[in-house]
TORKOL-4160 file (C-alpha; in steps of 0.2 Angstrom, whole numbers, padded with zeros to 4 digits, m for minus):
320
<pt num="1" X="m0093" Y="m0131" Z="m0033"/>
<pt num="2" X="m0110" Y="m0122" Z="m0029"/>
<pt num="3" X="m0121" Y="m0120" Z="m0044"/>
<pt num="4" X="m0121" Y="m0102" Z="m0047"/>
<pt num="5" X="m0130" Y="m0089" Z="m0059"/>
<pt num="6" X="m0117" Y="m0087" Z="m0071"/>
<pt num="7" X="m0118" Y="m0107" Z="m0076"/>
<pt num="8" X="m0114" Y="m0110" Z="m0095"/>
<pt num="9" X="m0113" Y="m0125" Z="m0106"/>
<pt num="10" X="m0120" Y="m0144" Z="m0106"/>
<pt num="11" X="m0128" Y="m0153" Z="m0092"/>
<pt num="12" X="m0134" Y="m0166" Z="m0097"/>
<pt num="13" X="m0149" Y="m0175" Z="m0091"/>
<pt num="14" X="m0143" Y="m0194" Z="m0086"/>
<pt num="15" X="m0153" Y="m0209" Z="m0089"/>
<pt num="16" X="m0152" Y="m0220" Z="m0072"/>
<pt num="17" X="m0145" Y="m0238" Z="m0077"/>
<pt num="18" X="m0153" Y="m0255" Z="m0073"/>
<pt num="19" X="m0150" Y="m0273" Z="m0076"/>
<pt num="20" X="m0162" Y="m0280" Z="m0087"/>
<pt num="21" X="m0169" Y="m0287" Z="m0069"/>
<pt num="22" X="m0173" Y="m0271" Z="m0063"/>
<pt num="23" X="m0160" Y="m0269" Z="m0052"/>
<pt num="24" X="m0150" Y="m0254" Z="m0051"/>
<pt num="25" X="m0131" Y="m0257" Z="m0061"/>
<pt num="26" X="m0118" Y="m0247" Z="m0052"/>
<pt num="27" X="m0104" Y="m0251" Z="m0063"/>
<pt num="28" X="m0116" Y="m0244" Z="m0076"/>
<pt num="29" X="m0118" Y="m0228" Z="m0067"/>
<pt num="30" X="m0098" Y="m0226" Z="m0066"/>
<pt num="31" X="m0096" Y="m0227" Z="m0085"/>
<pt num="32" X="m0108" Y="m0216" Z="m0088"/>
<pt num="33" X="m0103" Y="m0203" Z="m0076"/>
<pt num="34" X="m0087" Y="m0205" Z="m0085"/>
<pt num="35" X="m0093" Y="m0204" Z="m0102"/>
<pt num="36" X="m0102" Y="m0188" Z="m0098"/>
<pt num="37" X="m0088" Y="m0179" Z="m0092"/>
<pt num="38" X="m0075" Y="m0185" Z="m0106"/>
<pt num="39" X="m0090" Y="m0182" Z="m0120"/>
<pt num="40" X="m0087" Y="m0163" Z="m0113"/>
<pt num="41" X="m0102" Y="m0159" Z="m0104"/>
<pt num="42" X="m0100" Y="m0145" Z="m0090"/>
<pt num="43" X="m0112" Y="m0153" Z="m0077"/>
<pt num="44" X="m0123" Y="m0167" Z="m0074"/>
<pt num="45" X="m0142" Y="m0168" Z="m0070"/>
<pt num="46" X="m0147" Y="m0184" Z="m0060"/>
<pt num="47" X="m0165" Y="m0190" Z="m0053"/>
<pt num="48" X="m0174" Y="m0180" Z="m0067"/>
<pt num="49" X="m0191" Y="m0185" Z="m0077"/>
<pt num="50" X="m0180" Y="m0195" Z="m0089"/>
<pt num="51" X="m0169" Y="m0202" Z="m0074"/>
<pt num="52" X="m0185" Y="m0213" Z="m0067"/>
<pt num="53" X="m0185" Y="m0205" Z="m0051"/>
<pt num="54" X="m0202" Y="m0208" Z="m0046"/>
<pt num="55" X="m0196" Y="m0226" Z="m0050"/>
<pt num="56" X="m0185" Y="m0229" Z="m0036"/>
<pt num="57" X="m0187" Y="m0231" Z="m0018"/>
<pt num="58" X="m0176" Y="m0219" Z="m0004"/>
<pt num="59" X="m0162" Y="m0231" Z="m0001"/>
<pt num="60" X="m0162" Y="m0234" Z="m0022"/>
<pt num="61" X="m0162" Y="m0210" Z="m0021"/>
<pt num="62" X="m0150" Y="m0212" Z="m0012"/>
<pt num="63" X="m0137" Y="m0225" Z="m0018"/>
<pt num="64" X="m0138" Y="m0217" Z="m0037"/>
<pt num="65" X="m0134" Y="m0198" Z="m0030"/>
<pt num="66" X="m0121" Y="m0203" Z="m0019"/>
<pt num="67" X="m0113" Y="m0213" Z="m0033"/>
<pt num="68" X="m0113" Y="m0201" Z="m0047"/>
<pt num="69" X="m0108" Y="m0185" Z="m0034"/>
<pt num="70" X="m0093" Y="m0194" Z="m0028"/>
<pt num="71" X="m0087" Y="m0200" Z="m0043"/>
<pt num="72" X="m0087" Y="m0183" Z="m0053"/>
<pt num="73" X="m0095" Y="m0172" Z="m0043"/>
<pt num="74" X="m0077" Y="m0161" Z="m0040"/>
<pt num="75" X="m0076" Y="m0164" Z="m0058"/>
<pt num="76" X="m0090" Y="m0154" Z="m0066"/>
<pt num="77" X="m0107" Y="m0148" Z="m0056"/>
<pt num="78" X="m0121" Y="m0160" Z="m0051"/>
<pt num="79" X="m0137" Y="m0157" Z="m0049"/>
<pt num="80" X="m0153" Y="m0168" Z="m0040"/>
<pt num="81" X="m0168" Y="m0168" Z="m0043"/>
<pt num="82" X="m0177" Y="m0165" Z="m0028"/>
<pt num="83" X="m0196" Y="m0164" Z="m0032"/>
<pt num="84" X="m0208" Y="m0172" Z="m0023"/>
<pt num="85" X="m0224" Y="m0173" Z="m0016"/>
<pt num="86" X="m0221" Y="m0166" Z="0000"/>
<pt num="87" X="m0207" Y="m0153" Z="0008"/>
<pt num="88" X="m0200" Y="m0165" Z="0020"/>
<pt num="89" X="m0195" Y="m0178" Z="0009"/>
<pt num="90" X="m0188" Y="m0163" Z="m0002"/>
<pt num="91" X="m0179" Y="m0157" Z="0012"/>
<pt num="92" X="m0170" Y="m0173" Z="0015"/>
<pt num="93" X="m0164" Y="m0178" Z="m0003"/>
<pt num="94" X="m0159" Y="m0159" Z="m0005"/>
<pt num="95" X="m0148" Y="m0160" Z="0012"/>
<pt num="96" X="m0141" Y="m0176" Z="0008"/>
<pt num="97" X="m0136" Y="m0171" Z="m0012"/>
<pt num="98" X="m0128" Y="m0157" Z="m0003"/>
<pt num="99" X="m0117" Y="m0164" Z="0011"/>
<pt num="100" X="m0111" Y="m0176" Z="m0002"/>
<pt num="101" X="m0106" Y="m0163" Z="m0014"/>
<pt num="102" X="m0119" Y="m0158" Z="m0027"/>
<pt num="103" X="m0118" Y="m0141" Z="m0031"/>
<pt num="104" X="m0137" Y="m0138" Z="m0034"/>
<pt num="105" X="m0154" Y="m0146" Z="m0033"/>
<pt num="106" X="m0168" Y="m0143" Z="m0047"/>
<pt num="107" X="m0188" Y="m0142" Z="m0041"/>
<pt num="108" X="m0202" Y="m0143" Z="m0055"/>
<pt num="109" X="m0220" Y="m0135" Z="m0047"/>
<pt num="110" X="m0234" Y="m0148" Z="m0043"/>
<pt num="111" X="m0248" Y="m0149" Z="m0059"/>
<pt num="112" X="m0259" Y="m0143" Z="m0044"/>
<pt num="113" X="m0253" Y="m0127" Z="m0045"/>
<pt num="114" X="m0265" Y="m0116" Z="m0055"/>
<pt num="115" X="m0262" Y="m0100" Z="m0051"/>
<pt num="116" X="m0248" Y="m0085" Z="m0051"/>
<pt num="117" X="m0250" Y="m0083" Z="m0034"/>
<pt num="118" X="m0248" Y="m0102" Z="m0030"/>
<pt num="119" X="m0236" Y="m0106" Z="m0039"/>
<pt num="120" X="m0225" Y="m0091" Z="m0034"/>
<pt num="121" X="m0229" Y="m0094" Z="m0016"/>
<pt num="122" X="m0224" Y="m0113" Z="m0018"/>
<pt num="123" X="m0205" Y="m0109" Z="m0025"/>
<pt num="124" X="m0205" Y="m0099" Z="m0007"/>
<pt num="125" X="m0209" Y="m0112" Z="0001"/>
<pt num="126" X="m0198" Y="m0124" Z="m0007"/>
<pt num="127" X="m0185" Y="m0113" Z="m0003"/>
<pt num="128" X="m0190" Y="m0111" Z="0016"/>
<pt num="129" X="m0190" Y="m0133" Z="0015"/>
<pt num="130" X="m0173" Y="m0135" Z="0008"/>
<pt num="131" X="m0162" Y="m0120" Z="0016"/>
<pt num="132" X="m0158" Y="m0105" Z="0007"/>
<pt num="133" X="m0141" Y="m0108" Z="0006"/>
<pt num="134" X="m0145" Y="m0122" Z="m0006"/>
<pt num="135" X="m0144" Y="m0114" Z="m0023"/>
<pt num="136" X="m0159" Y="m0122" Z="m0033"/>
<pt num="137" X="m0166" Y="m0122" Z="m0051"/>
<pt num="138" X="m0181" Y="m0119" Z="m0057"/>
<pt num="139" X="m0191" Y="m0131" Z="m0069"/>
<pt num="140" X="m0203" Y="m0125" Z="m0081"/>
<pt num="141" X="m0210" Y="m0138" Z="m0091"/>
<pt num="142" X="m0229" Y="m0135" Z="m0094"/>
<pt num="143" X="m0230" Y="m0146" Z="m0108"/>
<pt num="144" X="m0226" Y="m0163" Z="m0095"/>
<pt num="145" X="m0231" Y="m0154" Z="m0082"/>
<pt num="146" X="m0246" Y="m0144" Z="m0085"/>
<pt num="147" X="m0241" Y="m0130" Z="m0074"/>
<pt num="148" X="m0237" Y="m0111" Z="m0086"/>
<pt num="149" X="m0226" Y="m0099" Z="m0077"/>
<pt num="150" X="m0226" Y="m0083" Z="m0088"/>
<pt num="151" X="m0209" Y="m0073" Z="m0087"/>
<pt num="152" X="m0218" Y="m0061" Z="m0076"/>
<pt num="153" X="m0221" Y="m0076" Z="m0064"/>
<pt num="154" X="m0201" Y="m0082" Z="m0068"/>
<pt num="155" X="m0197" Y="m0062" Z="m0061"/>
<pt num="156" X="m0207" Y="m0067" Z="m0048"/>
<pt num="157" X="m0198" Y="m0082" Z="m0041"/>
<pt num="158" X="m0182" Y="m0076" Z="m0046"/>
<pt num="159" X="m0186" Y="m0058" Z="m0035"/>
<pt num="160" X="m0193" Y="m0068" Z="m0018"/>
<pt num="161" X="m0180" Y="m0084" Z="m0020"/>
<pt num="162" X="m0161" Y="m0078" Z="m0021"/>
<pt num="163" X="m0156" Y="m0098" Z="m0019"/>
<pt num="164" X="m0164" Y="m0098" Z="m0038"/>
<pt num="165" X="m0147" Y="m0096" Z="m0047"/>
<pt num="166" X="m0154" Y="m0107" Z="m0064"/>
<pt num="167" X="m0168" Y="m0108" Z="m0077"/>
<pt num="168" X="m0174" Y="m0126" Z="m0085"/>
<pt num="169" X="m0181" Y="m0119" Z="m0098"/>
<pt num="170" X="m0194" Y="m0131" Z="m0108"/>
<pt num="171" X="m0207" Y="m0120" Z="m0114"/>
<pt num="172" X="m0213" Y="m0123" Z="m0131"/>
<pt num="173" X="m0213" Y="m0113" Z="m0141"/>
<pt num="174" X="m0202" Y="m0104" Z="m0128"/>
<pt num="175" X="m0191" Y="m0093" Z="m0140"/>
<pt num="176" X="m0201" Y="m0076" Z="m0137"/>
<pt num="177" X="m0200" Y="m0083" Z="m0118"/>
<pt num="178" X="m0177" Y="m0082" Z="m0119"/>
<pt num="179" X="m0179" Y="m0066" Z="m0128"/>
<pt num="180" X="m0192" Y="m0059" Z="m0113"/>
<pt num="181" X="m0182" Y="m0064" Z="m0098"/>
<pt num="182" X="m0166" Y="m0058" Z="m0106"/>
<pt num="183" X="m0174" Y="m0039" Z="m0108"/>
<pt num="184" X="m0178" Y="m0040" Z="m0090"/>
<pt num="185" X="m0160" Y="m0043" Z="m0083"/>
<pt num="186" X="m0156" Y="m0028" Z="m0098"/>
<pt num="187" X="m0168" Y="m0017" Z="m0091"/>
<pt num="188" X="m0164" Y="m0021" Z="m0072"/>
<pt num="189" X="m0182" Y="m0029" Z="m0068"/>
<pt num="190" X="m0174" Y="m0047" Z="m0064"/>
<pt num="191" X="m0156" Y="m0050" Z="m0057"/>
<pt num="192" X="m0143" Y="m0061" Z="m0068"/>
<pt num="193" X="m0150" Y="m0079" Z="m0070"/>
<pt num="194" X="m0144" Y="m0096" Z="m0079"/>
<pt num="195" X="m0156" Y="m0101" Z="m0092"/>
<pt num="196" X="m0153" Y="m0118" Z="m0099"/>
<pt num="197" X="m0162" Y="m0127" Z="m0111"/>
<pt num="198" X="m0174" Y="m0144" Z="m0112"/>
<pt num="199" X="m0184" Y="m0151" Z="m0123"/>
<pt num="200" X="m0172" Y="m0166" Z="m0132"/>
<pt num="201" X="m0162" Y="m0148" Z="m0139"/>
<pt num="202" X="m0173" Y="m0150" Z="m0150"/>
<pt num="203" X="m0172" Y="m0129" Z="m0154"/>
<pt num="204" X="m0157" Y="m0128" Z="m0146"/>
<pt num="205" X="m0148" Y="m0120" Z="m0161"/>
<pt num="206" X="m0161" Y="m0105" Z="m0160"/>
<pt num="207" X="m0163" Y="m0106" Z="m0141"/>
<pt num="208" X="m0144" Y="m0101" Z="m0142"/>
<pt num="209" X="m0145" Y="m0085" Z="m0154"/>
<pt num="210" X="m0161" Y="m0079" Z="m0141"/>
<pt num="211" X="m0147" Y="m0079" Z="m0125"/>
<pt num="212" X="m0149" Y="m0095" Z="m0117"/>
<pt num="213" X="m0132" Y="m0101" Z="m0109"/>
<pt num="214" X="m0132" Y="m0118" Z="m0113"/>
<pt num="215" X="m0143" Y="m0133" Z="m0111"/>
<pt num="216" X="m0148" Y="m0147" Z="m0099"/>
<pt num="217" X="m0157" Y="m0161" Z="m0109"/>
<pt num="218" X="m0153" Y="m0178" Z="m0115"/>
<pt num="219" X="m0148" Y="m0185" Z="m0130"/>
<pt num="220" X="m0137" Y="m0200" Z="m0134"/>
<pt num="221" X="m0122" Y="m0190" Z="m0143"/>
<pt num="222" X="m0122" Y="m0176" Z="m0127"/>
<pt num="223" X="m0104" Y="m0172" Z="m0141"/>
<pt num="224" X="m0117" Y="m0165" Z="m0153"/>
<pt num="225" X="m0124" Y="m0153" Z="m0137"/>
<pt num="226" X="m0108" Y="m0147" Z="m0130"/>
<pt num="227" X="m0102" Y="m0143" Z="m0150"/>
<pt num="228" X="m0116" Y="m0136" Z="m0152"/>
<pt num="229" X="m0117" Y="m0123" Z="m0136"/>
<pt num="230" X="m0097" Y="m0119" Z="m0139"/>
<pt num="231" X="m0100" Y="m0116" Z="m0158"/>
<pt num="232" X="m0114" Y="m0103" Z="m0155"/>
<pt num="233" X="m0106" Y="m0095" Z="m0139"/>
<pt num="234" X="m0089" Y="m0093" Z="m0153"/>
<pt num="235" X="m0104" Y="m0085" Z="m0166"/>
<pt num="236" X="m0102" Y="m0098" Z="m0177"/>
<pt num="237" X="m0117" Y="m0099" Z="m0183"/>
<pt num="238" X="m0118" Y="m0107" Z="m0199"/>
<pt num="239" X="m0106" Y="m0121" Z="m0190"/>
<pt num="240" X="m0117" Y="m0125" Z="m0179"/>
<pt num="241" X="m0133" Y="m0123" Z="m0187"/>
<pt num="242" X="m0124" Y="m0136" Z="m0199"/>
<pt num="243" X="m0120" Y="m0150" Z="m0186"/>
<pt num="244" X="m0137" Y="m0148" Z="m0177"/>
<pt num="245" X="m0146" Y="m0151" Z="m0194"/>
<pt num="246" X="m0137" Y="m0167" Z="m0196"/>
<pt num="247" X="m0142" Y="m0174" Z="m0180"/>
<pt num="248" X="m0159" Y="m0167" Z="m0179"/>
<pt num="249" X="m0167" Y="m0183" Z="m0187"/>
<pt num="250" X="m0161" Y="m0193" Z="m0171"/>
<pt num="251" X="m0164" Y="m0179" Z="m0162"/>
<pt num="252" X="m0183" Y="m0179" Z="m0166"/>
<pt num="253" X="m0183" Y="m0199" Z="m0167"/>
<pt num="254" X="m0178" Y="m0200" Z="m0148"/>
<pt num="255" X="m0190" Y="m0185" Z="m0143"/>
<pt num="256" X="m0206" Y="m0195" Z="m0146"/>
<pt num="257" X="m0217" Y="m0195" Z="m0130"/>
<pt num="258" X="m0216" Y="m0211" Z="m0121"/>
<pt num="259" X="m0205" Y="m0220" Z="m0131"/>
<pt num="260" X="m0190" Y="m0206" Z="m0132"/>
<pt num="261" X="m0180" Y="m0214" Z="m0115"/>
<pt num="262" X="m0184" Y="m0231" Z="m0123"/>
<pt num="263" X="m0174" Y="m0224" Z="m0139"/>
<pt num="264" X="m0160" Y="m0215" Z="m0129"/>
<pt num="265" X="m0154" Y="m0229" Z="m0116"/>
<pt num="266" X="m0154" Y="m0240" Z="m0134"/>
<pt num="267" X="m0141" Y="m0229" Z="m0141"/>
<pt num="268" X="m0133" Y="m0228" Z="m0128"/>
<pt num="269" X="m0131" Y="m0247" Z="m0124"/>
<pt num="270" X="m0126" Y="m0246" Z="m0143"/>
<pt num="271" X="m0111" Y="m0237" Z="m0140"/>
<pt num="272" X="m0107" Y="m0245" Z="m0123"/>
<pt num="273" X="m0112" Y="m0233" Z="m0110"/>
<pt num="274" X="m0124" Y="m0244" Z="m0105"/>
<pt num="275" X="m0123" Y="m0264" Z="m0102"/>
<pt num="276" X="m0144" Y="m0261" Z="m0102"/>
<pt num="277" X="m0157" Y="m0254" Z="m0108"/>
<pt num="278" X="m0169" Y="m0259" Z="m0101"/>
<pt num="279" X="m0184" Y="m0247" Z="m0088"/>
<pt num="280" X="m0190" Y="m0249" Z="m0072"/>
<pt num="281" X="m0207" Y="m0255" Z="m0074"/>
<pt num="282" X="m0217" Y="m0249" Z="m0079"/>
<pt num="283" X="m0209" Y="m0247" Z="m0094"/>
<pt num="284" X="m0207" Y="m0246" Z="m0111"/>
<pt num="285" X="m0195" Y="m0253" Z="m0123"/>
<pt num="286" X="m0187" Y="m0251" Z="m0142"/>
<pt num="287" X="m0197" Y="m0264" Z="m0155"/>
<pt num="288" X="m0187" Y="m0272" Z="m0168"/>
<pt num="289" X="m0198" Y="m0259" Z="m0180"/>
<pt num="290" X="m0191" Y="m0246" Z="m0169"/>
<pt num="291" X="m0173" Y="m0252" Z="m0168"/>
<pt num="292" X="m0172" Y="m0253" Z="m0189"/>
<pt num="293" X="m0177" Y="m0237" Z="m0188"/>
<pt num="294" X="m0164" Y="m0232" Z="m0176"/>
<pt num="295" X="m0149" Y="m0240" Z="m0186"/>
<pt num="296" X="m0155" Y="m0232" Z="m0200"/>
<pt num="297" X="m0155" Y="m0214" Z="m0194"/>
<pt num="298" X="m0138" Y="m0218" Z="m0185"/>
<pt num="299" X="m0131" Y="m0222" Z="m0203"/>
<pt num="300" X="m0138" Y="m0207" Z="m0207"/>
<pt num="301" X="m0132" Y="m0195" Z="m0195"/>
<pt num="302" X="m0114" Y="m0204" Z="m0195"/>
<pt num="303" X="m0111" Y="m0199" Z="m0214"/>
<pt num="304" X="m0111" Y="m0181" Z="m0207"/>
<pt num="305" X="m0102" Y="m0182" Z="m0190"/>
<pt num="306" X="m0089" Y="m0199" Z="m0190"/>
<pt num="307" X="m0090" Y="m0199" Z="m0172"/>
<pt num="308" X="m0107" Y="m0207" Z="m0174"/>
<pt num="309" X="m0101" Y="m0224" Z="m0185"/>
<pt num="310" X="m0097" Y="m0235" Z="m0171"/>
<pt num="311" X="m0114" Y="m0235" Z="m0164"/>
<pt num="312" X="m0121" Y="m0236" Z="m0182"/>
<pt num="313" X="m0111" Y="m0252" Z="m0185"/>
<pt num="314" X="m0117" Y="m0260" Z="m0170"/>
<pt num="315" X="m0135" Y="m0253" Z="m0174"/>
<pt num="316" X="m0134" Y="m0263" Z="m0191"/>
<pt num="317" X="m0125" Y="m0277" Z="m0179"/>
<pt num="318" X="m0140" Y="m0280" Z="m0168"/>
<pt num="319" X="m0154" Y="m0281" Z="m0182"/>
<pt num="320" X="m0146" Y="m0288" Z="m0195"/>
């Protein structure tokens, strides 16, 4: 099930599940990979920025990807983060996602990267570390990452890597961005490539109408992504405008900087996904403010789409 240009729908961006300890909870991860595939998503993205990566240690890398990739990797696609400082460890976590059945692997640049030139000729590197039979996607998140990639650099890395079969696309604003990329594949400058969307879906509505396939984000109702994707793909658009309206609050709520993993692993433990939600440290973590405010918005949001009330009754639970 090799990740391949032609990609569509949700994948979403897991959280990675700890005891309130620390420790990693495996019987967390199955339920969560389950939830994911029954909540409709079309693939899975592991080790990410929101999956505390950086917070684990190789034997932790690997435990979690080999979990989740034999669970419901001949399910629906998974992808592993791979990033890192340096191409042999990149190498390793990229053979291993691999040989236990991920269909891809995802690579954000370095922030040290600061010109076209290098950040083109780091992708072909990268690709050179892990194989070139290892289809990749590329990660473009300046905002976090502090690294810009203009389409004309996207063409670029697309041209010299054939392996890159996907886009992350986390520009913002990044609509005109869609809209470029797209013209080139019209125009026959740039070869057919998957571009999925980040950013919390927080323009995914619009991100949709601009020609983006799907998206690959987080957010603790992935339902409200998938409906979302399948309603604008069907050009449904006032449907879908309508339903992403309703969640948008909650949407915006969990996208604050710094606190939005705190938020989604909350909702998440709210509706029983998670027996935690608690961070590696260092960490952050939900206030009693923050988690009023929470059941209030998931009240909110669940007059709109009923599939929201359970976690809203055991918001109000929790603080009352």
């Amino acid at each position: 099930m090799n990740l391949t240009a032609t990609a569509r729908g949700t994948f979403a961006i897991a959280p990675t599940p700890f005891h309130d300890d620390g420790r990693i909870d495996e019987t967390s991860i199955d339920r969560m990979s389950d939830f994911y595939v029954e909540s409709g998503c079309t693939g899975l993205t592991i080790l990410g920025m929101m999956g505390e990566a950086q917070k684990l240690d190789a034997d932790e890398t690997r435990l979690v990807t080999e979990r989740i990739v034999r669970r419901i990797g001949s399910t629906i696609p998974v992808v592993v983060g791979v990033s890192s400082p340096g191409f042999a460890a990149m190498r390793s976590l990229a053979r291993l996602s691999m040989d236990v059945g991920a269909a891809g692997v995802m690579i954000a640049p370095p922030s040290t990267l600061k010109t076209d030139d290098q950040i083109v000729s780091y992708f072909a590197q990268a690709t050179e570390a892990i194989g070139s039979d290892v289809p990749w996607v590329l990660q473009d998140f300046p905002l976090a990452l502090n690294v810009v990639m203009t389409p004309d650099v996207i063409r670029r890395i697309v041209g010299a890597s054939p392996a890159c079969v996907m886009l992350k696309h986390e520009d913002w604003p990044g609509l005109e961005k869609i809209t470029k990329l797209r013209s080139f594949e019209s125009e026959g400058t740039m070869r057919r490539l998957s571009i999925l969307t980040g950013n919390g879906g927080l323009f995914l509505d619009f991100e949709m109408e601009r020609g983006a396939d799907g998206a690959m984000t987080g957010y603790a109702f992935p339902e409200l992504l998938t409906d979302v994707v399948t309603l604008s793909a069907e050009g449904k658009k006032d449907e879908a405008h309508d339903l992403f309206d309703a969640h948008l609050p909650l949407i915006r709520y969990e996208q604050q900087p710094g606190a939005g993993l705190a938020v989604r692993k909350h909702v998440l433990k709210l509706r029983g996904v998670l027996a935690s939600d608690a961070q590696r440290k260092p960490a952050t973590s939900a206030s009693p403010i923050a988690r009023k405010e929470i059941a209030y918005l998931l009240d909110r949001v669940a007059q709109k789409d009923k599939r929201v009330a359970q976690a809203a009754g055991a918001a109000k639970g929790a603080v009352a």
